[in-house]
C-alpha beads as a LAMMPS data file, in Angstrom:
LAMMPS data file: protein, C-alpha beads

341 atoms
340 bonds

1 atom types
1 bond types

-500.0 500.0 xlo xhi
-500.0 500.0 ylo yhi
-500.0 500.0 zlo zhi

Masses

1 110.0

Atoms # bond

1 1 1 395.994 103.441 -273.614
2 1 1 397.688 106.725 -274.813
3 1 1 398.316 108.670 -272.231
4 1 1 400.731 112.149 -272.820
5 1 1 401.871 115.313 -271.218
6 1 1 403.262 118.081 -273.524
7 1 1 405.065 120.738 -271.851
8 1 1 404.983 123.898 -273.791
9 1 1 406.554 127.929 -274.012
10 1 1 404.203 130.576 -274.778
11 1 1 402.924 130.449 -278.379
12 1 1 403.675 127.089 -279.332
13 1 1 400.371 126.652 -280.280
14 1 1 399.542 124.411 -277.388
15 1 1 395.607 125.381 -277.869
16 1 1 395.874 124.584 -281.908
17 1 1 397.526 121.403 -280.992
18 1 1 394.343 120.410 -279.114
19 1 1 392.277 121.549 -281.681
20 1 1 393.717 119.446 -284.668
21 1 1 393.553 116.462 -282.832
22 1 1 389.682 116.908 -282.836
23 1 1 387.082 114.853 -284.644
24 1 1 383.642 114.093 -285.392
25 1 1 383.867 110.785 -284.399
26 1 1 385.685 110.434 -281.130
27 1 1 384.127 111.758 -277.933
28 1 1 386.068 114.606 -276.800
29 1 1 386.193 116.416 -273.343
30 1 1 388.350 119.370 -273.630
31 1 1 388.985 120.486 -269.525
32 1 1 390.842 124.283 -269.158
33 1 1 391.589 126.616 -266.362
34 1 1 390.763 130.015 -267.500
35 1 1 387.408 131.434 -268.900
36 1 1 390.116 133.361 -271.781
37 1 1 391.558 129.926 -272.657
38 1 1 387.577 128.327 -272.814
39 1 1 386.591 131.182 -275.324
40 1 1 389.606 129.978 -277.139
41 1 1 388.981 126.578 -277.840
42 1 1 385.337 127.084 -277.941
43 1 1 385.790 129.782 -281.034
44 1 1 388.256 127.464 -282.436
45 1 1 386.088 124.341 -282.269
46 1 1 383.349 126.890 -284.135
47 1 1 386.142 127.632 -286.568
48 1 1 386.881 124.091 -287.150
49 1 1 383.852 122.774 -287.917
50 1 1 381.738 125.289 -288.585
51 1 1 379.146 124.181 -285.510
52 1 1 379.434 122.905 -282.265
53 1 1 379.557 118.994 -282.791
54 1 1 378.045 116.891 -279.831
55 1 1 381.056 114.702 -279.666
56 1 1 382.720 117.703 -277.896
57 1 1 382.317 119.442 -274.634
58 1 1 384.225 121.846 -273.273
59 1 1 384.130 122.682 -269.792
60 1 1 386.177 125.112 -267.724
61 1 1 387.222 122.922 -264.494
62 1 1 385.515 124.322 -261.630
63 1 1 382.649 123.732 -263.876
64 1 1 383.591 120.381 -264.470
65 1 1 384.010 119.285 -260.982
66 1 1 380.658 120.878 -260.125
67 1 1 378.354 119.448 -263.073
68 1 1 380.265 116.610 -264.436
69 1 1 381.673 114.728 -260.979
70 1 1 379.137 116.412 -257.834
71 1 1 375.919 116.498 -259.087
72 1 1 375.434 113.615 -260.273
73 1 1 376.455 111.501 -257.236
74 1 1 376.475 114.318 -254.246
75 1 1 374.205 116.880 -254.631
76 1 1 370.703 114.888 -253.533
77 1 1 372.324 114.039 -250.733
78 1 1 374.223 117.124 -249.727
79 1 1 372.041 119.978 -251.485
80 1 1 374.537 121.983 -251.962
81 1 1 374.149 124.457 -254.799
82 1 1 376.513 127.150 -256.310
83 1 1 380.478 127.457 -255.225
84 1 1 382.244 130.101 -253.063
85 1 1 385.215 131.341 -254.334
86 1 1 386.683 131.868 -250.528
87 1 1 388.571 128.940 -248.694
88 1 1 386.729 127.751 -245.581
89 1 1 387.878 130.564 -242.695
90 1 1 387.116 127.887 -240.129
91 1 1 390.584 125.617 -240.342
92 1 1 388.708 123.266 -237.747
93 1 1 385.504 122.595 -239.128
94 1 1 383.873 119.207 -239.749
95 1 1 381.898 116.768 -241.827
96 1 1 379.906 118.672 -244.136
97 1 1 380.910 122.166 -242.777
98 1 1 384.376 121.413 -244.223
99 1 1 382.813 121.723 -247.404
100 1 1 379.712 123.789 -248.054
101 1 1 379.341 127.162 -246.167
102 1 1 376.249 128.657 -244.371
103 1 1 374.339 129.648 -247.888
104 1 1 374.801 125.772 -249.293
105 1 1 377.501 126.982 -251.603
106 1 1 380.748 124.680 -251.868
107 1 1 384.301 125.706 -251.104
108 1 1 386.372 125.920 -254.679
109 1 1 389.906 124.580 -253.017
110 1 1 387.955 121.329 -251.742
111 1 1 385.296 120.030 -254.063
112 1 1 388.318 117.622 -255.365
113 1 1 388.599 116.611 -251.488
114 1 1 384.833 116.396 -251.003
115 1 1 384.643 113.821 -254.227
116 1 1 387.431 111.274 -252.623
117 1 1 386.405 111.671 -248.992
118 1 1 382.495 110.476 -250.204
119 1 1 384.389 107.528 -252.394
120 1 1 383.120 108.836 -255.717
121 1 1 386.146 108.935 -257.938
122 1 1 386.004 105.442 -258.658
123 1 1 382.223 106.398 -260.173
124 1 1 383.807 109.892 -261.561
125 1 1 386.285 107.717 -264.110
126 1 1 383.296 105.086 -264.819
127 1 1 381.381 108.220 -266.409
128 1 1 384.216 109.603 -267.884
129 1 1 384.552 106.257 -269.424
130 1 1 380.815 106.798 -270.387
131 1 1 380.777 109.359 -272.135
132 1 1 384.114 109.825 -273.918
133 1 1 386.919 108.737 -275.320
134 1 1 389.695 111.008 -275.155
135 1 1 390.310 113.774 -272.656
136 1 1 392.093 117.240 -273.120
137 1 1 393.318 119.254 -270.020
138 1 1 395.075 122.470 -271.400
139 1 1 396.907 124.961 -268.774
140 1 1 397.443 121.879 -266.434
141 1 1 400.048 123.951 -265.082
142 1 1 397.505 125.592 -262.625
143 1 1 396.311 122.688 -260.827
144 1 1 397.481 122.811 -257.586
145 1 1 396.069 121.418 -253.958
146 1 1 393.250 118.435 -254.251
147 1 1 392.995 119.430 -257.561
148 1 1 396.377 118.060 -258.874
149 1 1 395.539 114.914 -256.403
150 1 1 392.468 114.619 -258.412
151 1 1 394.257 114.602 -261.343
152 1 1 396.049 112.360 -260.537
153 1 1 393.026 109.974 -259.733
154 1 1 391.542 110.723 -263.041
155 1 1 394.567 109.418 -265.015
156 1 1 393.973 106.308 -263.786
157 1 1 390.639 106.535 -266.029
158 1 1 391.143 104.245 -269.325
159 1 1 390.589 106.765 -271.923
160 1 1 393.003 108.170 -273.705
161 1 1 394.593 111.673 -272.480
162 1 1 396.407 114.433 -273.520
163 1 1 397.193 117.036 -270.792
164 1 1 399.440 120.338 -272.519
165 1 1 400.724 123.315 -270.373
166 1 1 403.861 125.487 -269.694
167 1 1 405.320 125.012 -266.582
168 1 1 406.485 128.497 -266.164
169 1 1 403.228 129.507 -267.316
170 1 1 401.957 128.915 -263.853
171 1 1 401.010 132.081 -262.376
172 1 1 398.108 131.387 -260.528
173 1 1 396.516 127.498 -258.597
174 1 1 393.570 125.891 -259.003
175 1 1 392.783 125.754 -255.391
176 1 1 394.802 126.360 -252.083
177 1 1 394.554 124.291 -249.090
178 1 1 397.162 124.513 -246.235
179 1 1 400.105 122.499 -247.475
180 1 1 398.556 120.428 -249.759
181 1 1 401.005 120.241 -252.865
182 1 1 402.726 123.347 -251.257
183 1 1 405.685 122.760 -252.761
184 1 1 404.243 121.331 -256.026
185 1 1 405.917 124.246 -258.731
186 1 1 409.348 124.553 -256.427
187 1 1 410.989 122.118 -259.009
188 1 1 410.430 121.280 -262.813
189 1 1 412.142 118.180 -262.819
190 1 1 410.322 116.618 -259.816
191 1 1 407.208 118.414 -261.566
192 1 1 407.872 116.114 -264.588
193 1 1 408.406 113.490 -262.316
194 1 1 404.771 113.389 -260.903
195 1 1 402.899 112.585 -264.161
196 1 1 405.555 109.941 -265.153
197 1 1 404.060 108.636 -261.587
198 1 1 400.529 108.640 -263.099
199 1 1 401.403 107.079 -266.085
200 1 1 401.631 110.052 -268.527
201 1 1 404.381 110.077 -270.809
202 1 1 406.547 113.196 -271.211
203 1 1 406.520 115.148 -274.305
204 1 1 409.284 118.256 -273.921
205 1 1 410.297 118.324 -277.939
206 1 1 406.616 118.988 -279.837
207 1 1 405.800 122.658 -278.270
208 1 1 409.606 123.807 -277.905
209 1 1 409.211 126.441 -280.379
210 1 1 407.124 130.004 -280.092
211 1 1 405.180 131.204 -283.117
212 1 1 404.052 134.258 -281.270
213 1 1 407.450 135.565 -280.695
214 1 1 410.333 136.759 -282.218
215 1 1 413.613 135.471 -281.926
216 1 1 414.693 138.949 -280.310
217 1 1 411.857 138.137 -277.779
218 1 1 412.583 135.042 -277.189
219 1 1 416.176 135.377 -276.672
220 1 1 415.516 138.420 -274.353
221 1 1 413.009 136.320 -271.743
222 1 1 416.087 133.262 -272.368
223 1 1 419.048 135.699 -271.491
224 1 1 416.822 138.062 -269.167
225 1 1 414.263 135.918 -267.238
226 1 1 415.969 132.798 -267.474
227 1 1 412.824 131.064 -269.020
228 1 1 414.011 128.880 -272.061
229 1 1 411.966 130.142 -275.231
230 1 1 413.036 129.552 -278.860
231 1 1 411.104 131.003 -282.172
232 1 1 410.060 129.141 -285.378
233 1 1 410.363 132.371 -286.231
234 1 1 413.217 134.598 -288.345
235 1 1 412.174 138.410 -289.011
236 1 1 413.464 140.926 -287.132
237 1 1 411.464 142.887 -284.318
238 1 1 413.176 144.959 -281.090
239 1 1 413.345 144.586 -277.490
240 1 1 414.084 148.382 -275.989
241 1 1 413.991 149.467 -272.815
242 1 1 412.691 153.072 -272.805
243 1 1 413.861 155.493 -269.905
244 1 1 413.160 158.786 -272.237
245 1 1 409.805 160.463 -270.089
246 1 1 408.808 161.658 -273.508
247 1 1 408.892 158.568 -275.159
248 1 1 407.301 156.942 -272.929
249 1 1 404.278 159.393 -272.853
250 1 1 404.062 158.462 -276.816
251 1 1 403.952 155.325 -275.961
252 1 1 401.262 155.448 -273.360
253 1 1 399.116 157.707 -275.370
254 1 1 399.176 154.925 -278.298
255 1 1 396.047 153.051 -278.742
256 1 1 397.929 150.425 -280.509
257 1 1 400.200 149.142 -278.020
258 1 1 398.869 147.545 -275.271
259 1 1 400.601 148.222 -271.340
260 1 1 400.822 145.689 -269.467
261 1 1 401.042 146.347 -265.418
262 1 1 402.003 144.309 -262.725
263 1 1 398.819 145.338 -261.143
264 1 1 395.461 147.843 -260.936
265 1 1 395.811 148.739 -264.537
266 1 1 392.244 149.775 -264.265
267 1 1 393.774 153.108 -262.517
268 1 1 395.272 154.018 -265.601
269 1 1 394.259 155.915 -268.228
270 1 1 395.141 153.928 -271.385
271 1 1 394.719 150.590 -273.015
272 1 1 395.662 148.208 -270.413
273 1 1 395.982 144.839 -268.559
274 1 1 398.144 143.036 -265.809
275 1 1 400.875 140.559 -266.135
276 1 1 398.741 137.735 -265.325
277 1 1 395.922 138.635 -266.243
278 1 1 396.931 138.313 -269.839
279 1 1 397.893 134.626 -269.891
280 1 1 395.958 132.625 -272.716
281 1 1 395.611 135.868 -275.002
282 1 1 397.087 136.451 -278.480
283 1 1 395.507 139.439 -279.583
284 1 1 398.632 141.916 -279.432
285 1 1 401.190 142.881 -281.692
286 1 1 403.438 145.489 -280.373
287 1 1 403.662 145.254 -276.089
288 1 1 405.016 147.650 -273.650
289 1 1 405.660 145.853 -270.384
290 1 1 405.409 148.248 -267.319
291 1 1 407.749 147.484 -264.712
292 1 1 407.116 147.826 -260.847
293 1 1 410.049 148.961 -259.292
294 1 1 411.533 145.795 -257.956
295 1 1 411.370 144.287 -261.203
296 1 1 412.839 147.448 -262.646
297 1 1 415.872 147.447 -260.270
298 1 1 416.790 144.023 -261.466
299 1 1 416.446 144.544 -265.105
300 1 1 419.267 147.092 -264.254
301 1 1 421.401 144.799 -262.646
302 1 1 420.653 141.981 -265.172
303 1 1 418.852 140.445 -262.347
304 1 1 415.538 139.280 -263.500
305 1 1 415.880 135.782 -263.451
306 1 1 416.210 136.239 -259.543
307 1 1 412.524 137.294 -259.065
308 1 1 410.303 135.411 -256.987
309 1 1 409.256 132.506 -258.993
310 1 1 405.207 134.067 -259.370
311 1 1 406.900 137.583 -260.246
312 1 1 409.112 136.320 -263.103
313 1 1 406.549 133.901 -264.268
314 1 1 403.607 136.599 -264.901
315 1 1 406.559 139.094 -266.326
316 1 1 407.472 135.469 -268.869
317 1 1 403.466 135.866 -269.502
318 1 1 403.635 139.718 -270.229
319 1 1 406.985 139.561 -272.210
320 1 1 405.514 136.628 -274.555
321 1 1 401.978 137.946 -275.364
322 1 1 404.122 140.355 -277.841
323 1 1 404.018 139.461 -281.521
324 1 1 405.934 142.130 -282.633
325 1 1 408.066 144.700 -280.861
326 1 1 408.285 144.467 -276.875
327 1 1 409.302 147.599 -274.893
328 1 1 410.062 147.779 -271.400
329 1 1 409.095 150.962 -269.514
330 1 1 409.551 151.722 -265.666
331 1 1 405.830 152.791 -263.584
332 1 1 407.593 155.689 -262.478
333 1 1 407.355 157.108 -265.637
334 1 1 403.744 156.813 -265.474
335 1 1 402.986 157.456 -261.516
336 1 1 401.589 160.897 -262.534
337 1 1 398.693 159.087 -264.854
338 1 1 397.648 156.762 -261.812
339 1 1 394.387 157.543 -260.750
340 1 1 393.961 157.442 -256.459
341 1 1 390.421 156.079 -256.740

Bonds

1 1 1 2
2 1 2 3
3 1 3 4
4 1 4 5
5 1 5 6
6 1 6 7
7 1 7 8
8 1 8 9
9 1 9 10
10 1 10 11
11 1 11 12
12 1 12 13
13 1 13 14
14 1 14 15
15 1 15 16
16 1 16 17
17 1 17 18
18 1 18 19
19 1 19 20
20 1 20 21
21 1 21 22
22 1 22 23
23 1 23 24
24 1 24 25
25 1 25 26
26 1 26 27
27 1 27 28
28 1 28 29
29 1 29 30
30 1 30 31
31 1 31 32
32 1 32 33
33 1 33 34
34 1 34 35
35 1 35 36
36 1 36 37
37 1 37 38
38 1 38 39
39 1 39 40
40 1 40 41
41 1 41 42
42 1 42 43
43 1 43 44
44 1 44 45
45 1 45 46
46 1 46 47
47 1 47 48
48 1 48 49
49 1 49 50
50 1 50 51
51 1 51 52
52 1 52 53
53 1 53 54
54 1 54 55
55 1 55 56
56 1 56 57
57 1 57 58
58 1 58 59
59 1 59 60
60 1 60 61
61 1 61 62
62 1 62 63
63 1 63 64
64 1 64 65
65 1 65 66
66 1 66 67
67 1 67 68
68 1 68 69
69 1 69 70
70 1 70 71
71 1 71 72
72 1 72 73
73 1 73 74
74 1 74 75
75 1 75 76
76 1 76 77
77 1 77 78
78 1 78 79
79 1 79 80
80 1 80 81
81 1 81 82
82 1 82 83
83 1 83 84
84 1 84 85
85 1 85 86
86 1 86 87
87 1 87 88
88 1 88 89
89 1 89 90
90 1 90 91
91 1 91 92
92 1 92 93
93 1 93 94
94 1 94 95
95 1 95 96
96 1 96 97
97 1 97 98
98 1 98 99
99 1 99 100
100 1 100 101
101 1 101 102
102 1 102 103
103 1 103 104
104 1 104 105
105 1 105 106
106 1 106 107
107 1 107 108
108 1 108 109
109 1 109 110
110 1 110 111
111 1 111 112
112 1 112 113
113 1 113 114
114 1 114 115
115 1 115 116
116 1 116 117
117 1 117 118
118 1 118 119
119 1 119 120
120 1 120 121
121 1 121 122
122 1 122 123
123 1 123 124
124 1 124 125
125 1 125 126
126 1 126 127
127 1 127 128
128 1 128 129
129 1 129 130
130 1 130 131
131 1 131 132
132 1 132 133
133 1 133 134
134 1 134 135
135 1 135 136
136 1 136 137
137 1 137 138
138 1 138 139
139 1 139 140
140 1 140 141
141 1 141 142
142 1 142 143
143 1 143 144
144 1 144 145
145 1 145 146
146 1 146 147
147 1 147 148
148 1 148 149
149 1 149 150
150 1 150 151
151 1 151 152
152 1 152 153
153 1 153 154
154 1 154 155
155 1 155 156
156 1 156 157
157 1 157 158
158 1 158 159
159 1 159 160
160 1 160 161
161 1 161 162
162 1 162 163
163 1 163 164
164 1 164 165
165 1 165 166
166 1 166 167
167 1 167 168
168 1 168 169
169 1 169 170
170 1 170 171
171 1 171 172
172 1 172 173
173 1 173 174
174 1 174 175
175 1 175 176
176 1 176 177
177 1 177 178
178 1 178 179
179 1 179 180
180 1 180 181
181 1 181 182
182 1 182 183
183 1 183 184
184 1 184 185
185 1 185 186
186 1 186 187
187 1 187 188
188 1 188 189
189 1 189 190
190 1 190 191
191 1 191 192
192 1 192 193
193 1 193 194
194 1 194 195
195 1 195 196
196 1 196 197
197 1 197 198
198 1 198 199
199 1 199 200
200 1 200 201
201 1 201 202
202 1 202 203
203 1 203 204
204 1 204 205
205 1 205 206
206 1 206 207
207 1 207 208
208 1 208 209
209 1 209 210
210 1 210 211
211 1 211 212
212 1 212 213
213 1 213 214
214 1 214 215
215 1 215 216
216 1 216 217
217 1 217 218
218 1 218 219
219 1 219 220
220 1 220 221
221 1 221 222
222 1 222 223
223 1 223 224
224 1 224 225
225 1 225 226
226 1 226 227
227 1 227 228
228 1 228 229
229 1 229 230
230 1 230 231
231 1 231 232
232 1 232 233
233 1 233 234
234 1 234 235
235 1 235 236
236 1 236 237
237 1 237 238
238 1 238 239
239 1 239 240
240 1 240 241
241 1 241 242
242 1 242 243
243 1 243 244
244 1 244 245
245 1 245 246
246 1 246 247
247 1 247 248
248 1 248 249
249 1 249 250
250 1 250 251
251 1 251 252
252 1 252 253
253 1 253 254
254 1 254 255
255 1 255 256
256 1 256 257
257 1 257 258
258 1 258 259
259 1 259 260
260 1 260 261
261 1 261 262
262 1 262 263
263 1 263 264
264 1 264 265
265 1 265 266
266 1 266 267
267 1 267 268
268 1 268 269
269 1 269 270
270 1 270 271
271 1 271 272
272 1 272 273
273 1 273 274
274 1 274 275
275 1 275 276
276 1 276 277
277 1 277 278
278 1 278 279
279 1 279 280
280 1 280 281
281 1 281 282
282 1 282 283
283 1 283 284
284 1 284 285
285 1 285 286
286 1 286 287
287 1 287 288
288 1 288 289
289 1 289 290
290 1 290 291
291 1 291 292
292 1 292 293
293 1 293 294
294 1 294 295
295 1 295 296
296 1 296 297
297 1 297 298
298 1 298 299
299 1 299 300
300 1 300 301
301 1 301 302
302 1 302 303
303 1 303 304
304 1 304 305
305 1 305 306
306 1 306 307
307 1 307 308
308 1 308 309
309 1 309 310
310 1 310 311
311 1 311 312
312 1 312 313
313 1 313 314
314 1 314 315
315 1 315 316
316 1 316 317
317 1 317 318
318 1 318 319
319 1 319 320
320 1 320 321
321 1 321 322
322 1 322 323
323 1 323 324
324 1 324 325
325 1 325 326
326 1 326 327
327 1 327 328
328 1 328 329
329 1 329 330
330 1 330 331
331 1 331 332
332 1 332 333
333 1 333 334
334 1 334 335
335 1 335 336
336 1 336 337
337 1 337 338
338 1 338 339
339 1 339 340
340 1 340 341
């Protein structure tokens, strides 16, 4: 049974990737993080084929753990209904208050517990088995806690599989859960390690190579970040760093250039987003990326690479979102803009 993991940069085409492989014959479960990544592949499944064929669902994973694996074989018996998004504030609760809170809702970071403490996975992979052939996870660089356990329970499932993601991509987890695959994202080649435990083969040569990005931006998050990007790419665009307060208040008044912050751009004025927040979009051409001031003190000092490893990942997500030009602007230059409230 085929089973592969393709590691990825940002605009390799990862999602595409997924999408070619699709067909009207073979059962398909495509399985993603984000609810920007699900709009993706569900517009380009529409593109594809023109429909929605019933060979292919496409669920985002909280979604699938809920419909797919606990209602099914849990939910008579437990009557829970609905997920909250908070872990479980009582560290030493039991039996079934370790999993559902006071309105019947379950806790996000252990529905992937819940499912192999009640001895369903066995069941879970039976239905998978079911009901399709092949199975899809994109962005499985976010599973984290039970959820990468799970994972790694579902591989075991003979279909065949195809899990894609970006390891430095990884800027936010599934699920939390006290140290439960705490150290999980500390090292890439022990990350690589794990799925060559489940079975998965290693693919590190397909996705190598951004579309999205220039070689100027690509060689600026390689020599900057320290986050190994080529392009398939050869025009010329520019990486500047602007430190020029009226330049920068051009740039902030354009509608056309999107600024990216490393947090609340909501209390700005202008056409906006965060760092992470942007992850699974390719909707920009030129990008300004707005720099908080640690991250602007070691751009100075060449420094970026030495960012804590969530930091320089979302600044990796900001940096590579730009198709064109990419501009680099300090928040100080813009501190008079922020709104208090």
């Amino acid at each position: 049974m085929d089973k592969k993991v393709m590691f990825s940069v940002a605009g390799s085409g990862k999602t595409t990737y997924i999408l070619n492989q699709l067909n009207l014959e073979r059962r398909a479960l495509l399985i993603t993080y984000t609810n920007s990544n699900l709009f993706n592949l569900q517009k380009g499944v529409l593109r594809k084929f023109g429909h929605f064929p019933q060979n292919i669902k496409v669920y985002t994973y909280f979604n699938f753990l809920y419909q797919f694996c606990y209602r099914p074989f849990l939910s008579y018996a437990m009557k829970a209904k609905g997920i909250n998004w908070k872990p479980n504030p009582n560290l030493y609760a039991k039996n079934d208050a370790r999993y559902v809170d006071d309105y019947q809702r379950l806790y996000s970071n252990r529905i992937a517990k819940l499912l192999d403490e009640r001895v369903v996975l066995e069941r879970i992979k039976q239905r998978l088995v079911k009901y399709f052939d092949v199975l899809y996870i994109d962005e499985v660089q976010d599973f984290a806690g039970h959820d990468f356990n799970f994972l790694k329970q579902l591989a075991g499932a003979p279909v065949q599989m195809l899990f894609v993601g970006d390891f430095y991509q990884h800027t936010f987890d599934t699920s939390r859960d006290g140290i439960v695959n705490k150290s999980l994202h500390d090292d890439y080649a022990k990350y690589q390690a794990q799925f060559k435990s489940m079975g998965m083969e290693p693919d590190l040569t397909t996705l190598i190579k951004s579309h999205r990005c220039s070689p100027a931006v690509c060689d600026f998050i390689t020599a900057q970040i320290g986050i190994q990007i080529d392009s398939n790419r050869t025009d010329l665009k520019t990486v500047t760093i602007i430190t020029d307060p009226v330049a920068a208040l051009a740039l902030f008044e354009d509608p056309q250039v999107v600024k990216l912050f490393f947090q609340e751009h909501y209390k700005y004025n202008c056409y906006s987003r965060n760092w992470g927040d942007c992850k699974g979009e390719d909707k920009y051409n030129d990008v300004c990326v707005v720099l908080n001031g640690k991250s602007w003190d070691h751009l100075q000092g060449s420094k970026l690479a030495e960012l804590p490893a969530q930091t320089r990942n979302k600044l990796y997500v900001a940096c590579s979102r730009a198709k064109g030009n990419l501009t680099l602007v300090s928040d100080q230059l813009y501190k008079s803009f922020k709104q208090l409230a």
